[in-house]
C-alpha positions in Angstrom: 17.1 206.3 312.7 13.1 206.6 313.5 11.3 203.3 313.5 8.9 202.7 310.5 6.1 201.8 313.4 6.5 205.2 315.2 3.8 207.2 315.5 4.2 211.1 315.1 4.1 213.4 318.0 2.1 215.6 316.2 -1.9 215.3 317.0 -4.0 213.3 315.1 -6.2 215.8 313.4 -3.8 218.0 312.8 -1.9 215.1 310.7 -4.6 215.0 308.5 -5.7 219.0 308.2 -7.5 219.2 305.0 -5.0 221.4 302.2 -7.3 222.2 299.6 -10.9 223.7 299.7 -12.5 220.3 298.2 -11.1 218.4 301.0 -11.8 221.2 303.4 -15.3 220.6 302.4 -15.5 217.0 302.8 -13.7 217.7 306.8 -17.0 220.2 307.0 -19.1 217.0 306.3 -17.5 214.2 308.5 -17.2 216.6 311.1 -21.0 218.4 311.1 -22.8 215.1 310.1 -20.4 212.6 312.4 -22.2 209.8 314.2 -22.3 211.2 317.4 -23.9 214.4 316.3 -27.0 212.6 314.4 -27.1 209.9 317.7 -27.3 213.3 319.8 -29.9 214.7 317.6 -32.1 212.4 316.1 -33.5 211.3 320.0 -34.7 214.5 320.3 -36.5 215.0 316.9 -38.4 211.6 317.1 -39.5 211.8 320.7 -40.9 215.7 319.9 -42.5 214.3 317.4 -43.9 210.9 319.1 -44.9 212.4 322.4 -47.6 214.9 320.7 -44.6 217.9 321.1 -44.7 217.8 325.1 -41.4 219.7 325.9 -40.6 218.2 329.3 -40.7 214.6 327.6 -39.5 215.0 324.7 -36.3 216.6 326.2 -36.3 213.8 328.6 -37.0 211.0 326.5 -34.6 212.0 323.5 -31.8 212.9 326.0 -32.0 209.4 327.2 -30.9 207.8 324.4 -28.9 211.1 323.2 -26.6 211.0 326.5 -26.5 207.0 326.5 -25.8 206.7 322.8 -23.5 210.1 322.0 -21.9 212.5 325.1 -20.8 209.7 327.5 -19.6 207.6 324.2 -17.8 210.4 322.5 -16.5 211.8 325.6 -15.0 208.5 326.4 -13.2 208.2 322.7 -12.2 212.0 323.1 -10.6 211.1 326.0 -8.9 208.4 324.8 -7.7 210.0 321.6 -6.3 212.8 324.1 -4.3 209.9 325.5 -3.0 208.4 322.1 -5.1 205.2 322.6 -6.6 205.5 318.8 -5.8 207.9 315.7 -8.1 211.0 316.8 -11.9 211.1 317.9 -13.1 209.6 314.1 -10.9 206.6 315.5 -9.9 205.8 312.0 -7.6 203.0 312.7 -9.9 199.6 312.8 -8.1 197.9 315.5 -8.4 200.6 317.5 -12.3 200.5 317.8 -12.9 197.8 320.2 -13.0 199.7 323.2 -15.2 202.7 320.9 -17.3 200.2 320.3 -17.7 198.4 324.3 -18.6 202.0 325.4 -21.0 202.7 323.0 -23.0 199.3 323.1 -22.7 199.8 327.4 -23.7 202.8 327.9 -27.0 203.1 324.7 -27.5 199.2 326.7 -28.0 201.6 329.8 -30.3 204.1 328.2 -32.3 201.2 326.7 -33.0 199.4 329.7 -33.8 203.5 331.7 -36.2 203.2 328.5 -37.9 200.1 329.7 -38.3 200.8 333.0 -39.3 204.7 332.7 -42.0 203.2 330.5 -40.6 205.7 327.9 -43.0 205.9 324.1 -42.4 202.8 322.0 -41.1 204.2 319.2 -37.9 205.8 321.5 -37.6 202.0 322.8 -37.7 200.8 319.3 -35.1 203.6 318.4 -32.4 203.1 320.8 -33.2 199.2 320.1 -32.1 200.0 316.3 -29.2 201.6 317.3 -27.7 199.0 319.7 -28.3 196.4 316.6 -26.1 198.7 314.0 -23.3 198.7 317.3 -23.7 195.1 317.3 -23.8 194.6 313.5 -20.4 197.1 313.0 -18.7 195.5 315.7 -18.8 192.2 314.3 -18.4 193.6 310.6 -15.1 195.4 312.0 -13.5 192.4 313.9 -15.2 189.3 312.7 -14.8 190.3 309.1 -12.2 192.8 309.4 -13.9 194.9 307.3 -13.7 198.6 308.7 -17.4 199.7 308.1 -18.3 203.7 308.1 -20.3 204.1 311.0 -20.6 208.1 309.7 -22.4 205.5 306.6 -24.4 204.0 309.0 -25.7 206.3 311.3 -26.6 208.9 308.0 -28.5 206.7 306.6 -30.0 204.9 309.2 -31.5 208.3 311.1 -32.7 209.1 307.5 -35.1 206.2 307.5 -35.9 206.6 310.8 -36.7 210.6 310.4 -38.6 209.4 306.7 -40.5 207.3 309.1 -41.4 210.2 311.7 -41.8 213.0 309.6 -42.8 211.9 306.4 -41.4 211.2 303.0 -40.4 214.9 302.4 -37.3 214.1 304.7 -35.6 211.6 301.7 -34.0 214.5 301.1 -31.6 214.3 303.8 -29.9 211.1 301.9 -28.2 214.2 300.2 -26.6 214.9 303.2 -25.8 210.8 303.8 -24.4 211.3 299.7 -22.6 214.3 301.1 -20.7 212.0 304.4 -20.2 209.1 302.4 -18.3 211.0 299.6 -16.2 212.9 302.3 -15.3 210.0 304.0 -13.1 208.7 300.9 -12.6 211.8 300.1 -10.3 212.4 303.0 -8.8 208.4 302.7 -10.7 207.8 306.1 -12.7 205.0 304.1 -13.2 203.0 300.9 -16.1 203.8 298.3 -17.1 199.6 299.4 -16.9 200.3 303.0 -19.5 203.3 303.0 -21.7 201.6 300.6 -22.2 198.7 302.7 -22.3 201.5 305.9 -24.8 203.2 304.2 -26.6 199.6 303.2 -26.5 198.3 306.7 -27.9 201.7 308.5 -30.7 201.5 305.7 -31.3 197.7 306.6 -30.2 197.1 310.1 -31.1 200.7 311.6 -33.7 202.0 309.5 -35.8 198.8 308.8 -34.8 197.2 312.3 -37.1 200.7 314.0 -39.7 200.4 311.1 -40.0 196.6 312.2 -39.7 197.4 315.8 -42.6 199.8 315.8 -44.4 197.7 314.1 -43.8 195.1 316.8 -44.6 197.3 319.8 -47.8 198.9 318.0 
């Protein structure tokens, strides 16, 4: 008789393929507006935008913080999902996003301190700054609490503010698209309706106010 603890041979995301076209479009959210796609973005955008649209910095500024805070973080929980450590790259199961979490907060802590020293635009220290804080926040939501926070929640909304911030107030419009993950998240039973409002809440709060505050600071 199979053990009620055994895990199925079968891989993760394959477990939970969407079946019907309403959950096939929530997978097209979680997947197209996952955290390490905005972290992987967002750099870029703000440090066009901050360094007067000078190409060679911008590229070199937002990749920075993109590498540091996204590729070697998500190549790290790729790899580890490859190896059965955690429940697929989305890392669904809380207890398994300790080690997630230690590699993100190391390696952004990396690009934030390449920040400092490459004298990099304040508002890309002040970014990567706001980041490391929502890590910091999660991790201790997630294990001190035990309270498995959407970090799709926080990210979305806290690169909204941010770009809001940047951009200008025509960009609110993205918190569509933060509407759009949070509802797909629950939609596929990845996450609670209470644990991607208080994502979304703490990525408005910690990540978007902690960069508006920060900038402020380094002005």
């Amino acid at each position: 008789m199979r053990s009620p603890t055994a895990v199925s041979s079968a891989p993760p995301d394959e477990i939970a393929a969407p079946r019907t076209a309403r959950q096939r479009f929530a997978r097209i959210a979680t997947e197209v507006l996952a955290p390490w796609v905005w972290v992987l973005g967002l750099p870029l955008a703000v440090a066009w935008q901050v360094t007067g649209h000078h190409l060679g910095e911008a590229v070199l500024w937002g990749l920075v913080v993109g590498i540091t805070g996204s590729l070697i973080p998500m190549a790290v929980i790729v790899r580890g999902a490859k190896r059965g450590k955690w429940d697929g790259h989305h890392v669904t199961n809380r207890a398994g996003r300790l080690v997630p979490f230690a590699a993100c907060i190391g390696s952004l802590a990396l690009g934030f301190v390449v920040l400092l020293v490459g004298n990099a635009p304040n508002e890309m220290i002040a970014l990567a700054a706001a980041e490391l804080a929502c890590l910091v926040v999660a991790l201790a939501v997630t294990f001190g609490l035990k309270f498995k926070i959407s970090m799709h929640a926080i990210v979305a909304a806290g690169a909204t503010v941010m770009l809001i911030k940047v951009y200008g107030p025509w960009l609110a419009l993205l918190f569509l698209a933060v509407v759009w993950v949070c509802w797909s998240r629950v939609e596929l039973k990845d996450h609670t309706a209470a644990q991607v409002t208080v994502g979304a809440a703490a990525g408005i709060v910690v990540g978007g106010g902690g960069y508006l505050a920060l900038v402020a600071l380094l002005a």
